[in-house]
DOFI-830202 format. One record per residue: residue number from 1; residue in one letter; y, z, x of N, C-alpha, C in turn. Coordinates in steps of 0.2 Angstrom, whole numbers. Atoms other than C-alpha are relative to their C-alpha. Example, Ala and Ser with C-alpha at 12.3 -4.5 7.8 and 13.67 -1.06 7.14 Angstrom:
> 1|A|-6|0|4|-22|39|62|6|0|4
> 2|S|-6|-1|-4|-5|36|68|5|3|-4
END
This chain:
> 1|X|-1|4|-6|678|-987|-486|-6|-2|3
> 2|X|6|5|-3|665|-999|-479|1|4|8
> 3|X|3|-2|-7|658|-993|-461|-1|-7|3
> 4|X|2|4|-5|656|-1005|-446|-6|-2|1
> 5|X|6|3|3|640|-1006|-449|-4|-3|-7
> 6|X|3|5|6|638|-1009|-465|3|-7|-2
> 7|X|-6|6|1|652|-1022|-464|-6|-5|4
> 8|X|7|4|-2|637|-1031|-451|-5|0|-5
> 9|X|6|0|3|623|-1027|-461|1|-3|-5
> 10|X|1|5|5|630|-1037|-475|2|-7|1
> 11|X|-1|8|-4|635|-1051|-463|-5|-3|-2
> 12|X|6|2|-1|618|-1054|-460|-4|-1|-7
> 13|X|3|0|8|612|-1051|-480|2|-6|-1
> 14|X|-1|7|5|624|-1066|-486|-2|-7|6
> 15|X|3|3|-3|616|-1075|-472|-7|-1|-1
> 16|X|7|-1|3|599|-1073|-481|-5|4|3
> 17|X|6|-3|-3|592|-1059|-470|-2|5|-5
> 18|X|2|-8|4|583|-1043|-480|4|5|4
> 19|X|-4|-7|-3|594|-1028|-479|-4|3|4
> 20|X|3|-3|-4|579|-1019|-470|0|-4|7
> 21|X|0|4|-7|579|-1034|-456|7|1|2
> 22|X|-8|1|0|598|-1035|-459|1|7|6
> 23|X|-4|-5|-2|599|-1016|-454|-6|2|7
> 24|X|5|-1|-8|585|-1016|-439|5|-6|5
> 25|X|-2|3|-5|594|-1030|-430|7|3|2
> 26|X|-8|-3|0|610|-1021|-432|-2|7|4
> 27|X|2|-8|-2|603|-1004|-425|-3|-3|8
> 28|X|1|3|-7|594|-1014|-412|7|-2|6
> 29|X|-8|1|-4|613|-1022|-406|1|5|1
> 30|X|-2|-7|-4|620|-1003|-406|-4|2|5
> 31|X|6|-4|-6|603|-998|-396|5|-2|7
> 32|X|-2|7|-7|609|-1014|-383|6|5|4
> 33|X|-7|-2|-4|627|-1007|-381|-2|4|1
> 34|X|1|-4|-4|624|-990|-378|-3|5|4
> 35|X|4|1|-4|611|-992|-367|2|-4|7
> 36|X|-2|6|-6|622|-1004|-355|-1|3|6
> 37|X|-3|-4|-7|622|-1002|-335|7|1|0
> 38|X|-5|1|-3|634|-998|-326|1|-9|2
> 39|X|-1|8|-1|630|-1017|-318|2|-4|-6
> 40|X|0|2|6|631|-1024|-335|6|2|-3
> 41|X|-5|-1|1|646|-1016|-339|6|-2|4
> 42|X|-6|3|-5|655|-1021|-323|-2|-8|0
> 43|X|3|8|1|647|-1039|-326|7|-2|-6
> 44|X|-5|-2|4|658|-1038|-344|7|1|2
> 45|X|-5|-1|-1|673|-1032|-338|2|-5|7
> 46|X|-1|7|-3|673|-1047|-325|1|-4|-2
> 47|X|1|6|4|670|-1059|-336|5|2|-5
> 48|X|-6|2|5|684|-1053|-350|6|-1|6
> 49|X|-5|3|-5|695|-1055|-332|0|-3|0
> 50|X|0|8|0|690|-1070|-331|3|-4|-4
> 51|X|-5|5|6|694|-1077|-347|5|1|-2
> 52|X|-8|-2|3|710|-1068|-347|3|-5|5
> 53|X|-4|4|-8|715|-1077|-329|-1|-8|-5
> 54|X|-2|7|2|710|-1093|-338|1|-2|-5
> 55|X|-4|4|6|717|-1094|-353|6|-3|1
> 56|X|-6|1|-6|733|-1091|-343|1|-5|3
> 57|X|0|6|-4|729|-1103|-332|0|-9|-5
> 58|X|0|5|5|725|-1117|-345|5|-2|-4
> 59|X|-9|-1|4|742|-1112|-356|3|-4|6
> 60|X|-5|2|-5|751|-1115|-340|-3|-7|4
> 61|X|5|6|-6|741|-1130|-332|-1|2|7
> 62|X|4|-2|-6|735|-1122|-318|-5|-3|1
> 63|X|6|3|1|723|-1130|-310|-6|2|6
> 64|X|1|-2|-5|719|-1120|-295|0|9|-2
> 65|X|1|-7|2|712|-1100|-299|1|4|7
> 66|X|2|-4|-4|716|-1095|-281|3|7|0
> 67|X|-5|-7|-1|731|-1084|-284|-2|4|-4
> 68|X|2|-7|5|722|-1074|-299|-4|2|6
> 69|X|5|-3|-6|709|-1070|-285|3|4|5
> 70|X|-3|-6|-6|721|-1063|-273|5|3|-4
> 71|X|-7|-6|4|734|-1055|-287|-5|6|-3
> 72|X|3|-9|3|718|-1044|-295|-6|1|4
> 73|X|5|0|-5|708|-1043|-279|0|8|1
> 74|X|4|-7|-3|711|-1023|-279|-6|1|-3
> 75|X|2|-1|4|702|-1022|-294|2|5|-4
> 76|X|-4|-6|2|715|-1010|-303|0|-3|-6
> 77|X|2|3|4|713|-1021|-318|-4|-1|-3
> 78|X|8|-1|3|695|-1023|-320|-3|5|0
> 79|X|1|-8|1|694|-1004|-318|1|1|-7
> 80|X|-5|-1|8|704|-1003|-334|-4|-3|-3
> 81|X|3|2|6|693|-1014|-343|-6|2|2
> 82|X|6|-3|1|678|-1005|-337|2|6|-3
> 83|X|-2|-5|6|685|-989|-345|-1|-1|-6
> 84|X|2|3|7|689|-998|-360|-5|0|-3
> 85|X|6|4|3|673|-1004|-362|-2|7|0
> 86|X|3|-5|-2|665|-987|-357|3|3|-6
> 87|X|-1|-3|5|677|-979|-372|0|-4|-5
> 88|X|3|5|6|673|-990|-384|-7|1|-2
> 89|X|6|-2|4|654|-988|-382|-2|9|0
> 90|X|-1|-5|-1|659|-971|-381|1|3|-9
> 91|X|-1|0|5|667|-972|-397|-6|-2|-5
> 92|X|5|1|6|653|-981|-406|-6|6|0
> 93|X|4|-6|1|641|-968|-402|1|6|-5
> 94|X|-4|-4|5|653|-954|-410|1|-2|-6
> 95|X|0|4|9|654|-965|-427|-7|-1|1
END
């Protein structure tokens, strides 16, 4: 079974990097992630709201974002995707 990282690290190889560059910038990324802020990660977790609000919005012709502004104004929603994000770089740690 191929690994998550080696699945990247051969991205990058038939990309014509060397597997030693291939596997530094790949370890470099992991460094990135689980080294995120807090701000950094609530930044992330704003921004997948956002593009979920306007996908939605775009399917439907919406041309006005006010009502996503006041229906996920508690922030009960983008909590849930700061967890996520927070158990996910939680998980890649652990693998």
């Amino acid at each position: 079974m191929t690994t998550d990282y080696e699945l990247r690290v051969k991205q990058l190889e038939e990309q014509g990097i060397s597997t030693s560059d291939a596997q530094g910038i790949v370890d470099a990324e992991d460094l990135t992630i689980m080294n995120m802020t807090d701000i950094q990660i609530d930044d992330l977790a704003e921004e997948a709201l956002n593009i979920a609000c306007l996908t939605i919005q775009n399917t439907l012709k919406v041309n006005d974002g006010g009502y996503a502004g006041m229906f996920f104004s508690d922030n009960e929603v983008k909590e849930k995707f700061i967890q996520y994000i927070k158990d996910e770089i939680n998980n890649k740690v652990d693998n």
